[in-house]
Every structure is written in C-alpha cells, then in structure tokens.
MIDOSE-1310 file (N, C-alpha, C; in nm, 2 decimals, decimal comma, always signed):
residues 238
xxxx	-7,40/-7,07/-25,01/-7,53/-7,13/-24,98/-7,62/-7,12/-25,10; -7,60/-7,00/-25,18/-7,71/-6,94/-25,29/-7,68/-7,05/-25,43; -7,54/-7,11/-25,41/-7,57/-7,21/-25,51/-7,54/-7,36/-25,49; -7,58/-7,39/-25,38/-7,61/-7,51/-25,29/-7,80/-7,55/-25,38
xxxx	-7,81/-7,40/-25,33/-7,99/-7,40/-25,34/-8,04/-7,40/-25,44; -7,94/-7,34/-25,57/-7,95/-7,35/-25,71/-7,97/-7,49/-25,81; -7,85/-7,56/-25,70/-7,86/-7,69/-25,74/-7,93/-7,76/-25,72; -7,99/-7,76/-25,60/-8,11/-7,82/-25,54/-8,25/-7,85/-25,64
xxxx	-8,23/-7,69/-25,63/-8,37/-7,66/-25,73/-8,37/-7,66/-25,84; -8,22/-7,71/-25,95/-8,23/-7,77/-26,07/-8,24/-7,88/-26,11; -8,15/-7,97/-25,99/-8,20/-8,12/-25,97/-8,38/-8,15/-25,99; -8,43/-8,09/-25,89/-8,55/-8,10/-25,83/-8,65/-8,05/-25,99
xxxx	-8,63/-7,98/-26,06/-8,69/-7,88/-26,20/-8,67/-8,05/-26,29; -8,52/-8,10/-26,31/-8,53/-8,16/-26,36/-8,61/-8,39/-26,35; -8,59/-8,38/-26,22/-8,72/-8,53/-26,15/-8,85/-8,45/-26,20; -8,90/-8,36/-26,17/-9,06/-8,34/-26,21/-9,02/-8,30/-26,32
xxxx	-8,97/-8,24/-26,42/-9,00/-8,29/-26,55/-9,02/-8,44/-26,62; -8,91/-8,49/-26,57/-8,90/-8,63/-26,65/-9,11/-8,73/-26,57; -9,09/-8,66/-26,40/-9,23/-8,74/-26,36/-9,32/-8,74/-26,44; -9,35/-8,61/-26,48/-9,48/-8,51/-26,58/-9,46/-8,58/-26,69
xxxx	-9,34/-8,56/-26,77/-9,36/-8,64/-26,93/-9,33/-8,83/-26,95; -9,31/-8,87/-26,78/-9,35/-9,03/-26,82/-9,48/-9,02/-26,75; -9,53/-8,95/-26,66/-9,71/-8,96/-26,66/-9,77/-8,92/-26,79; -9,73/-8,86/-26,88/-9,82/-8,77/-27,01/-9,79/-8,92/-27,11
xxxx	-9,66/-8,98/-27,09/-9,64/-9,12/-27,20/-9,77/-9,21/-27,14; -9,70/-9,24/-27,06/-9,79/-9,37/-27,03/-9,97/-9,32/-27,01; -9,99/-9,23/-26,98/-10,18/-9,19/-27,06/-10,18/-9,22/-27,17; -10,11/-9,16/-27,26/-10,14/-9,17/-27,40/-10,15/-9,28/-27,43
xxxx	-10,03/-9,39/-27,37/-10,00/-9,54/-27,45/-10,18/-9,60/-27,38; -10,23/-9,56/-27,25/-10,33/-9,61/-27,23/-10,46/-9,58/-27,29; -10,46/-9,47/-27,39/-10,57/-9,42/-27,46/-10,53/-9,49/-27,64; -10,41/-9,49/-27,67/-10,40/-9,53/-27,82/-10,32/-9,64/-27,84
xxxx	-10,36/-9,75/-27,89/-10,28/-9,87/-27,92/-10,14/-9,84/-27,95; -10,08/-9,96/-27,86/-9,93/-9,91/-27,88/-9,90/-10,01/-28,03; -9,86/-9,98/-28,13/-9,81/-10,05/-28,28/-9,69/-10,02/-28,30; -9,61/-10,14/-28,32/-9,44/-10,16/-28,34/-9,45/-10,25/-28,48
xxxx	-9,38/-10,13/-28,62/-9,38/-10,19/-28,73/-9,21/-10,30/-28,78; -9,27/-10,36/-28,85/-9,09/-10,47/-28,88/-9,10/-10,49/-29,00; -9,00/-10,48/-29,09/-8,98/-10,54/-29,21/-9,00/-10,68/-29,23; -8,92/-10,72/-29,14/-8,85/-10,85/-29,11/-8,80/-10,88/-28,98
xxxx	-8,89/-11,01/-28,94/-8,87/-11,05/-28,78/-8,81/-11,22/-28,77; -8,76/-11,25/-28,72/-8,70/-11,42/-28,75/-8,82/-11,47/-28,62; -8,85/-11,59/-28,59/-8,93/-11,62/-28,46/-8,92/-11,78/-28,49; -8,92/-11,80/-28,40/-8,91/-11,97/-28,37/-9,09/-12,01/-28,32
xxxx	-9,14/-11,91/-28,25/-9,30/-11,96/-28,20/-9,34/-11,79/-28,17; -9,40/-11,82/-28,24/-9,53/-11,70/-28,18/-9,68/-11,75/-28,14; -9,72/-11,67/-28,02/-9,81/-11,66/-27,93/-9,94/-11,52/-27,92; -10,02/-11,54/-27,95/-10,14/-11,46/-27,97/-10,26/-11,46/-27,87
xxxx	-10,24/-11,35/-27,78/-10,32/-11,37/-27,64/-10,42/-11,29/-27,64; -10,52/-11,27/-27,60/-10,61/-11,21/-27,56/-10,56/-11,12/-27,45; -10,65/-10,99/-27,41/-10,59/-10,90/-27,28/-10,58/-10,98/-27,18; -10,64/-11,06/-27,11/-10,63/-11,13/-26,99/-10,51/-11,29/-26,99
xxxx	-10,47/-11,30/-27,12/-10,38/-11,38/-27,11/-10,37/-11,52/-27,19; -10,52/-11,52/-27,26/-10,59/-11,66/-27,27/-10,51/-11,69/-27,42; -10,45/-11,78/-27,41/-10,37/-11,82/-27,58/-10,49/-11,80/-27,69; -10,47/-11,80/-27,79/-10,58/-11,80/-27,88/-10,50/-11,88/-28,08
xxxx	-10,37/-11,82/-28,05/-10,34/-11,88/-28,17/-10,20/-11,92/-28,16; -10,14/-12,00/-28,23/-9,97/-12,05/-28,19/-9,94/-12,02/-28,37; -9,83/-11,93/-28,41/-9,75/-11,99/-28,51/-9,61/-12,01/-28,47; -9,60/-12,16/-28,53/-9,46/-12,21/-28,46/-9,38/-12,30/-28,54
xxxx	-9,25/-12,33/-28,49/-9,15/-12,45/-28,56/-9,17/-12,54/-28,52; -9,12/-12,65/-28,60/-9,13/-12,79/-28,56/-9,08/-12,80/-28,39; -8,96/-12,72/-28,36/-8,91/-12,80/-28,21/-8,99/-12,71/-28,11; -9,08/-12,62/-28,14/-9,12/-12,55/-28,03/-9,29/-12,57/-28,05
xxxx	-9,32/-12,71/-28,14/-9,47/-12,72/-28,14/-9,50/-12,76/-27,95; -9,60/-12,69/-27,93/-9,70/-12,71/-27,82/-9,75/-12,88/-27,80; -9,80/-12,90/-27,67/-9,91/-13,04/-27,71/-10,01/-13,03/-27,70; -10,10/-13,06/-27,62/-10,26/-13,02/-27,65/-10,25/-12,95/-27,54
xxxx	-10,29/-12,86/-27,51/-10,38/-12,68/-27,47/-10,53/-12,74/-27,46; -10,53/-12,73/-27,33/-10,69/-12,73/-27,27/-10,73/-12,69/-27,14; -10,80/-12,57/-27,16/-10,84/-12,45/-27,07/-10,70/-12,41/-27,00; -10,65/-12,39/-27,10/-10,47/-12,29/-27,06/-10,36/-12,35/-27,01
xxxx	-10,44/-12,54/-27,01/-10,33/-12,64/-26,93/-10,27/-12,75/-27,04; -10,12/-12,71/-27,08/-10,05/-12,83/-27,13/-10,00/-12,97/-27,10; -10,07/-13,04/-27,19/-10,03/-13,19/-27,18/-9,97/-13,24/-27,26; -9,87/-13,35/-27,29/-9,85/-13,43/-27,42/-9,90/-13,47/-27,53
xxxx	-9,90/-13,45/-27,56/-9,98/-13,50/-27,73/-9,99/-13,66/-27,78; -10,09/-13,73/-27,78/-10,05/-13,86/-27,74/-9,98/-13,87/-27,85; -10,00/-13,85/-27,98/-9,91/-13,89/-28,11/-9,74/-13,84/-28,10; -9,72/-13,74/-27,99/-9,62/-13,69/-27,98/-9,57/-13,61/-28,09
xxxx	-9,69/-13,50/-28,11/-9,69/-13,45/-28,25/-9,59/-13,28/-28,22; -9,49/-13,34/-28,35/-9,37/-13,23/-28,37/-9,38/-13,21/-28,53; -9,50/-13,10/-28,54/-9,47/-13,06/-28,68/-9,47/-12,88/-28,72; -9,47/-12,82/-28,77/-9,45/-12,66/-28,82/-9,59/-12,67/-28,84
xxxx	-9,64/-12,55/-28,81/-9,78/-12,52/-28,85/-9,84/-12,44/-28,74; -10,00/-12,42/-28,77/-10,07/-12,30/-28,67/-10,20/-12,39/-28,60; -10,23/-12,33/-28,48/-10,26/-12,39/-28,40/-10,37/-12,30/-28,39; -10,54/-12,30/-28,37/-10,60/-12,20/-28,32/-10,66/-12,25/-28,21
xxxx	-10,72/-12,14/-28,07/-10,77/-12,13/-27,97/-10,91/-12,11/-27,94; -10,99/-12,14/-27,86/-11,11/-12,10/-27,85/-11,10/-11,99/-27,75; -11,27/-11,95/-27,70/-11,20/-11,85/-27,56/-11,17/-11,91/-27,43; -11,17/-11,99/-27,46/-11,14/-12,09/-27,29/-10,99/-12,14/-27,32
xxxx	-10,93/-12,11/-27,44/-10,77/-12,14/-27,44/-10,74/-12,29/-27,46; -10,84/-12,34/-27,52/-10,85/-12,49/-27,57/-10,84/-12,51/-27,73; -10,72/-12,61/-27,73/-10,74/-12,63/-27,85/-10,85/-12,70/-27,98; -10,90/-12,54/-28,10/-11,03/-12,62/-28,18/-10,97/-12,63/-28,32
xxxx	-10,81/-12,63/-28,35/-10,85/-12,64/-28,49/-10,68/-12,60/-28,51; -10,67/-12,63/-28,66/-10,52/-12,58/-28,67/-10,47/-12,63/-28,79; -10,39/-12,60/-28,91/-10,27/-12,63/-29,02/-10,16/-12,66/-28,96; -10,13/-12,77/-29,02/-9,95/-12,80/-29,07/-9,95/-12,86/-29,21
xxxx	-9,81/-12,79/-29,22/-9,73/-12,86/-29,36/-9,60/-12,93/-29,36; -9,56/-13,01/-29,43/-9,41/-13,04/-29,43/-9,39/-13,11/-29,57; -9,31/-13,16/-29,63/-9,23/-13,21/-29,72/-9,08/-13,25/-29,72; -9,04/-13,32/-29,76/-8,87/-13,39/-29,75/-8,87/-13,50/-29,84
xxxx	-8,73/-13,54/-29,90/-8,68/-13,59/-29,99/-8,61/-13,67/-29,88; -8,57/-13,80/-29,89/-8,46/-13,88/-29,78/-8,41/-14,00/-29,84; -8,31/-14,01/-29,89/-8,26/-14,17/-29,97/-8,36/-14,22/-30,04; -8,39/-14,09/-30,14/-8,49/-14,11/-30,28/-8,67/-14,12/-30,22
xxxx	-8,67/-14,12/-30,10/-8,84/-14,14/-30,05/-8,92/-13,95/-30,06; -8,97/-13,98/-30,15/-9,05/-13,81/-30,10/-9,16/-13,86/-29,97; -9,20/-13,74/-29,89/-9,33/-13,77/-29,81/-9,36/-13,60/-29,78; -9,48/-13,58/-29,84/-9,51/-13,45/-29,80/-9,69/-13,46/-29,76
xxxx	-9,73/-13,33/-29,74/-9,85/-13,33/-29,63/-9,86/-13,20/-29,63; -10,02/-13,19/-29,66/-10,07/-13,06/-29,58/-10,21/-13,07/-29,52; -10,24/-13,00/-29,39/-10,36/-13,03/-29,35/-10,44/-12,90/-29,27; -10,57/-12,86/-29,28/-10,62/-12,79/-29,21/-10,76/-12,87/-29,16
xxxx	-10,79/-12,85/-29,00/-10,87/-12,90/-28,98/-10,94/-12,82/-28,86; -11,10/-12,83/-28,80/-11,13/-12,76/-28,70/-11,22/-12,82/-28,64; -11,23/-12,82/-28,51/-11,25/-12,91/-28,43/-11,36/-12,90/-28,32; -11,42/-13,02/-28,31/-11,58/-13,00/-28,19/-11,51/-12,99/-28,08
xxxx	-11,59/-12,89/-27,99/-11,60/-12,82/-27,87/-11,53/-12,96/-27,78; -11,37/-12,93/-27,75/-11,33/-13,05/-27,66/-11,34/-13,23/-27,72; -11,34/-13,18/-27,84/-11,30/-13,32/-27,92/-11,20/-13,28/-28,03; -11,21/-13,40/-28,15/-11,12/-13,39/-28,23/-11,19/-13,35/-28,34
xxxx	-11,12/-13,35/-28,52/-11,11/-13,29/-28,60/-11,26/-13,34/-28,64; -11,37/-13,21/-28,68/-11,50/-13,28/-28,74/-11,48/-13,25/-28,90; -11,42/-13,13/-28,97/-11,35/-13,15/-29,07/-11,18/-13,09/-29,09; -11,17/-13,14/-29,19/-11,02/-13,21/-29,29/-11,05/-13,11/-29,38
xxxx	-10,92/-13,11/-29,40/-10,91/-13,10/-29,55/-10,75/-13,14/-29,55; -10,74/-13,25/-29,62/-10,58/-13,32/-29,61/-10,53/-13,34/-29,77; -10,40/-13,35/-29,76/-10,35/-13,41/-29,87/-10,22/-13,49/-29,84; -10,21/-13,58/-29,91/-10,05/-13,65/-29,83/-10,00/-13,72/-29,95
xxxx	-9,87/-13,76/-29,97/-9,79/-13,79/-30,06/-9,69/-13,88/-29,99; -9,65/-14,01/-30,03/-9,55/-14,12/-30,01/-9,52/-14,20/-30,07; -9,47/-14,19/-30,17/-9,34/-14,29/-30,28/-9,43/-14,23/-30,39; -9,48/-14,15/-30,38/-9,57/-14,14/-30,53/-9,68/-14,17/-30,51
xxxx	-9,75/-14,24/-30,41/-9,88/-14,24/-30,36/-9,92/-14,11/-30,28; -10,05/-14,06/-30,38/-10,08/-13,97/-30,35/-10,26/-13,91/-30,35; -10,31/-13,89/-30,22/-10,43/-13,92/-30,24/-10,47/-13,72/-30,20; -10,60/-13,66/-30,15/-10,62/-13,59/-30,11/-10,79/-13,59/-30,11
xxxx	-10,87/-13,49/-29,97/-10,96/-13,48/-29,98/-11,01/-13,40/-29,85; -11,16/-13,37/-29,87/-11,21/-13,30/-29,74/-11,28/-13,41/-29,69; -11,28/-13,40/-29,56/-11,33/-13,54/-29,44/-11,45/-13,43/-29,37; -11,54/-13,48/-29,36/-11,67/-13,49/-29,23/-11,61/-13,62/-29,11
xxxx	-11,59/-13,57/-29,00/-11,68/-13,67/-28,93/-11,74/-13,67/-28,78; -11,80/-13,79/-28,77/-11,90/-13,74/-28,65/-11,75/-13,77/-28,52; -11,83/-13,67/-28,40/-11,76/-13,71/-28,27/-11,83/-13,72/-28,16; -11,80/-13,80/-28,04/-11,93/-13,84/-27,92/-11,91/-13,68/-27,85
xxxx	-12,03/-13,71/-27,80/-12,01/-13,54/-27,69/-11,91/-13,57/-27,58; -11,89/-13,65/-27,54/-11,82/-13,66/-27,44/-11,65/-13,59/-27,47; -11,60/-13,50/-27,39/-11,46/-13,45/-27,38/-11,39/-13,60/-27,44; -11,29/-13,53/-27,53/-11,16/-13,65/-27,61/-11,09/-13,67/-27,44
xxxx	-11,09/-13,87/-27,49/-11,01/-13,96/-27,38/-10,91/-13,93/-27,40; -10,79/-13,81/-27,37/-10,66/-13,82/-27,40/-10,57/-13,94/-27,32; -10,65/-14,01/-27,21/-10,58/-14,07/-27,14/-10,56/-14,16/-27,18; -10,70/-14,24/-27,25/-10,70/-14,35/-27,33/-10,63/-14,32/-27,46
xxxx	-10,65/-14,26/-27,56/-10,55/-14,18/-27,72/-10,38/-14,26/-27,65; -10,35/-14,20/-27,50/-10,21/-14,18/-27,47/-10,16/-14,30/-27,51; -10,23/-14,37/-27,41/-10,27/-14,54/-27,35/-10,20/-14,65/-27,48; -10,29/-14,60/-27,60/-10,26/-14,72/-27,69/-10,17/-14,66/-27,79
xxxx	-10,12/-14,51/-27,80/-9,99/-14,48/-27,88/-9,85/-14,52/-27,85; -9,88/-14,55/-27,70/-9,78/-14,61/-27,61/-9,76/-14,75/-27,60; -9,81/-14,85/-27,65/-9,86/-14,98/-27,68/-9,73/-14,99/-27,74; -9,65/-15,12/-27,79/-9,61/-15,21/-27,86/-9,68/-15,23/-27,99
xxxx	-9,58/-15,22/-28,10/-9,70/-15,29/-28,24/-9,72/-15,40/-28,23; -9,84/-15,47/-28,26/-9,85/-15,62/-28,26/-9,97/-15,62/-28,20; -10,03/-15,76/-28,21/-10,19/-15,80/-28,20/-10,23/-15,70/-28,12; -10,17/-15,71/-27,98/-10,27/-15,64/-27,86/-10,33/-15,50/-27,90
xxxx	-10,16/-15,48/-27,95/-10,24/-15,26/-28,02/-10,35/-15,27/-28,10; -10,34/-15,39/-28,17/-10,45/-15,39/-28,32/-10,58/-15,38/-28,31; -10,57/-15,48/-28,15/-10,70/-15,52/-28,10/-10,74/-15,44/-28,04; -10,67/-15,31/-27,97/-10,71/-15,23/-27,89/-10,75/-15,09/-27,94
xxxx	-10,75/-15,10/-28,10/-10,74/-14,95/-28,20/-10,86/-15,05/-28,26; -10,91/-15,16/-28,26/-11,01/-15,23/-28,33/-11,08/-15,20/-28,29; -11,11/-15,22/-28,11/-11,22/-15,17/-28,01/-11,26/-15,09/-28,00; -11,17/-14,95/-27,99/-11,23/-14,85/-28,01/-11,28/-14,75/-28,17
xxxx	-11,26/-14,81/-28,24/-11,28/-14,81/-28,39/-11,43/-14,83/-28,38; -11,46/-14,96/-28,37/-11,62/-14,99/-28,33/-11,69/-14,94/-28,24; -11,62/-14,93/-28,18/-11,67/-14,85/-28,03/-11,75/-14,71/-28,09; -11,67/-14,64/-28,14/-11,67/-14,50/-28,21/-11,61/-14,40/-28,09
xxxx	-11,52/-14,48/-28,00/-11,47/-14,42/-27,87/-11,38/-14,25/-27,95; -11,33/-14,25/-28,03/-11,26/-14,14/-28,08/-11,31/-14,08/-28,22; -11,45/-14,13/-28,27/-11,58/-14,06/-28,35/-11,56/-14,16/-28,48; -11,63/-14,10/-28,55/-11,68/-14,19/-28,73/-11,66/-14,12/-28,83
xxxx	-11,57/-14,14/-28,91/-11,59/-14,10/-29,04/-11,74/-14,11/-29,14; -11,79/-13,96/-29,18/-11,93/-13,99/-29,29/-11,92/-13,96/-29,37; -11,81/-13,86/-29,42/-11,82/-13,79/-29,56/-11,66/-13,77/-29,58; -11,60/-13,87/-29,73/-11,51/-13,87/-29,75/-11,53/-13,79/-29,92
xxxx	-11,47/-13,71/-29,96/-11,46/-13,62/-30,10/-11,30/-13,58/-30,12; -11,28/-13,64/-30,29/-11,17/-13,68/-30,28/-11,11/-13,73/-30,43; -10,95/-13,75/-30,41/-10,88/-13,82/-30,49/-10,81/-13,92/-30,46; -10,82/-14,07/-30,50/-10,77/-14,21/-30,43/-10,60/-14,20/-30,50
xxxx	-10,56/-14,29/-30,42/-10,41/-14,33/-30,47/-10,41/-14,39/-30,64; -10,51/-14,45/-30,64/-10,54/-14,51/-30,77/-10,60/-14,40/-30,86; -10,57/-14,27/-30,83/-10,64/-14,12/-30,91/-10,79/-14,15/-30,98; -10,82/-14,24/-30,90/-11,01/-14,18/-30,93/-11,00/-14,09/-30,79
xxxx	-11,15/-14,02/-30,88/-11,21/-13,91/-30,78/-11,34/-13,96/-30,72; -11,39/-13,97/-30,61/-11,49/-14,05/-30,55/-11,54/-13,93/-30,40; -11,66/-14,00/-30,43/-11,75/-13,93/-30,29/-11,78/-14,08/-30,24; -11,76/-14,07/-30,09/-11,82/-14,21/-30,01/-11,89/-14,11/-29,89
xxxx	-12,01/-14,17/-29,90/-12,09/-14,17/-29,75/-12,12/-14,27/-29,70; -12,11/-14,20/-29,52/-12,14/-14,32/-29,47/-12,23/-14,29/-29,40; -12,25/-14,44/-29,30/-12,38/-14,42/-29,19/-12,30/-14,40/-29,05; -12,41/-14,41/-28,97/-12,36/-14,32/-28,79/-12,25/-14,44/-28,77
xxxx	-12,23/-14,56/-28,83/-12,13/-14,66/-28,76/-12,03/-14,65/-28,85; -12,03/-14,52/-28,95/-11,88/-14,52/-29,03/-11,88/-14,67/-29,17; -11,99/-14,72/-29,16/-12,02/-14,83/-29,27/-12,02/-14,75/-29,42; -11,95/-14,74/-29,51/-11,96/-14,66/-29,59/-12,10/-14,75/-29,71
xxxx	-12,21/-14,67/-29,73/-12,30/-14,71/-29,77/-12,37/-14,68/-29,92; -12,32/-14,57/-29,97/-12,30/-14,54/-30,12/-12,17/-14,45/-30,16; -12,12/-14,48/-30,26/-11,97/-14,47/-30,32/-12,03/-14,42/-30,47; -11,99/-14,29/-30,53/-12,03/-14,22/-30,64/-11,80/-14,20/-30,70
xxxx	-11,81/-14,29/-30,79/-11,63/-14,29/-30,89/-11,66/-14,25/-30,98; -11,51/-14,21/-31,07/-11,50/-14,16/-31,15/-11,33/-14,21/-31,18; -11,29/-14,29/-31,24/-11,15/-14,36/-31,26/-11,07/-14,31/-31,33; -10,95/-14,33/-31,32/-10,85/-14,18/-31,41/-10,92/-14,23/-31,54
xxxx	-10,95/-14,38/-31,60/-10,99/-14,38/-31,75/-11,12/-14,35/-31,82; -11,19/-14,29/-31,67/-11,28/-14,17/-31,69/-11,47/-14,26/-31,68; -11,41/-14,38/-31,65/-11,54/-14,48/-31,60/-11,61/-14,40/-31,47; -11,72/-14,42/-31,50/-11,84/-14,37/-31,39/-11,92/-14,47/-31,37
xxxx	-11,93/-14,48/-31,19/-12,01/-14,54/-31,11/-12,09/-14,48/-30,99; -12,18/-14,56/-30,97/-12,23/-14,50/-30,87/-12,32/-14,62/-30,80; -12,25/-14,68/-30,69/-12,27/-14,80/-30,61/-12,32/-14,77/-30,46; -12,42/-14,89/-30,48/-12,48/-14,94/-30,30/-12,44/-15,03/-30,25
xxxx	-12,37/-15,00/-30,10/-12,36/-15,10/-30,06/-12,42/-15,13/-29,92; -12,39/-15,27/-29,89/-12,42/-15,28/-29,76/-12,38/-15,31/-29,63; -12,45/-15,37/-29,50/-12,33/-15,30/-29,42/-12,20/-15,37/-29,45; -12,21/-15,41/-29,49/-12,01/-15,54/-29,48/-11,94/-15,45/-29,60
xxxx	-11,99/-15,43/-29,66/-11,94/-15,31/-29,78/-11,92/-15,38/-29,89; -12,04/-15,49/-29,96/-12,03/-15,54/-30,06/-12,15/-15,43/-30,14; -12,14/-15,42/-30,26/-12,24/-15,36/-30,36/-12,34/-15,44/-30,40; -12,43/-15,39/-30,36/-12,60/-15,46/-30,38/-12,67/-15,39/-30,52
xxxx	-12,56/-15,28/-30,58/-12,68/-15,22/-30,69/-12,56/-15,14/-30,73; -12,51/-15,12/-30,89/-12,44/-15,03/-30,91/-12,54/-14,98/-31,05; -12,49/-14,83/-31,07/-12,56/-14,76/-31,13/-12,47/-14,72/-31,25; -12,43/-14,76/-31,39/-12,33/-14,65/-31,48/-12,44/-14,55/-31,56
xx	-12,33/-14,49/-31,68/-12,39/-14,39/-31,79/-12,45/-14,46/-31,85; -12,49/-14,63/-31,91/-12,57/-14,67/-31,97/-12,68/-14,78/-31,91
C-alpha cells in the first residue's frame, strides 16, 4: 500500500511542478516581449499586425500580392495588380501607400520599374515617385496630384479595366479623365524619354500651364501656356 501511495505522491509532486513553472513562463512572456532571432528566413508574404489584428504592412511576392485592403476587407484590384513589393496600412487596415519593383529581359525587350507612392485617406496615389524603362525608353520623376474627397470608385476603376480595347474604353477613360472622377495630375518633376529635365505645372483641371526644360543639348526654356497647351510666351538665357 506504502508504495501505491509513494507513487501517487510522486506523480502528483511532479503535475504541480510542471503547473507552477508553466504558470511562472507564461507571466513572464506576459510581462517581457517575447523576441525570436534568425539569420536567415525564406518567406513568400509577410504580414505586420497590430495587437488587435489590424494589418498595417505587407512584404510580399509577386504570387501572394494582396488586392486592395479596405477596413480589413479584400477586394480585387481592378488592374489585377501581381507585382513584388510593400504595401503600407493605415489604422483602420486600409490601404495608404506602398513600393514595387521589377525588371526582366524577354526576346531582347528590357522593361524595368520602380515606384513608391502614398496615398489620400481612401483614395489613390497623391505622390510618386516612379521610374520606368521600355526598349530604352526611359523616363523618371516625382508626381503631385490632386484627388476628389470622395472614397476611390473601385467599382467604376473595375468597370472599365474590364472593357474591351477599342473606342468605347477610350471614351470611357476620356470621361473620366475630364471628369477628374479618379483626380488630376499638378506637379510633374522629372526626366523625359527624350532626356530633358523639366518641371510642368498644372492647374485644378490638370491643364499643364507653365513648363520650365532643360534638353540633353543643355537648351533652357521656360514656357506659358494656355489652356489647349499651346505656348503664349517663352522665356530663354538671352
């Protein structure tokens, strides 16, 4: 019987030890940040959440890019955008901003790209900063532009990415172009395909209305134009 009871009571010595020292772990881990170091980690997407859950940042691969994130709810991307790059969050888990890059060589075509941009409260990009490359055409610059208050029409964006090319799309990316249904370009700063360097501003309708160049052969201008975008007054060095 005396070692029936022995056993009992070593079993029993050993459950309340292990209770005691995972009650003494888990205080601790709730008093001191829990930190796990790595040399080296492989990851297809990573995800950066706030305590309560709220996404805040994405770095990820091309096959595991997100679509648009707004207030923690995913939708398609009207462009059906699949590129490598980082994504950032607001606190409501909506996407305000974000880089991609890529580059490739394909039966002699280079096309490379990089872009950071950040974005008005439930709209799209107010600034750029872009560069892009295709057959040797190669431009780059930082972008201003204006956006309506109104929440981005993803339904409409969907609407005409999903279009057919041909007149109707043209006409229907023309409309809202005027419209300023998806905002205005005002401040373009920069390098053209034709490697001048140029500043254009514009007005609230995206009319670009003075143009300050500088041409790779090192000519300087500085032009007014008007609204149709003919030059009413150019300014040189002499």
């Amino acid at each position: 019987m005396s070692v029936s009871i022995n056993k009992v009571l070593l079993v029993y010595s050993g459950v309340l030890t292990a209770a005691v020292a995972t009650a003494l772990l888990t205080g601790a881990a709730n008093v001191t940040p829990r930190v796990t170091s790595f040399d080296e980690i492989d990851v297809k997407r990573l995800n950066v959440r706030e305590d309560d859950g709220t996404l805040r940042f994405v770095l990820t691969n091309t096959s595991h890019t997100p679509g648009i994130i707004m207030h923690g709810k995913e939708r398609p991307h009207p462009s059906g955008r699949r590129t490598a790059g980082m994504l950032f969050f607001n606190e409501e888990g909506t996407e305000n901003g974000g880089m991609t890059w890529g580059g490739s060589k394909e039966g002699g075509h280079v096309n490379s790209s990089g872009h950071l941009s950040f974005d008005q409260y439930e709209q799209d990009q107010v600034i750029q900063m872009t560069q892009s490359e295709s057959d040797g055409k190669r431009w780059a610059a930082m972008v201003l532009n204006d956006r309506p208050s109104e929440p981005l029409d993803f339904d409409l964006a969907a609407r005409i990415s999903k279009m057919p090319e041909g007149a109707a799309r043209d006409a229907e990316i023309k409309r809202v172009m005027e419209a300023g249904t998806f905002g205005r370009q005002r401040l373009w700063v920069g390098k053209a395909t034709d490697r001048s360097s140029m500043v254009i501003m514009s007005d609230a309708l995206a009319r670009p209305r003075m143009r300050l160049r500088v041409t790779e052969q090192g000519d300087a201008s500085i032009d007014f134009l008007d609204e149709q975008g003919k030059v009413q007054r150019s300014i040189g060095p002499k």
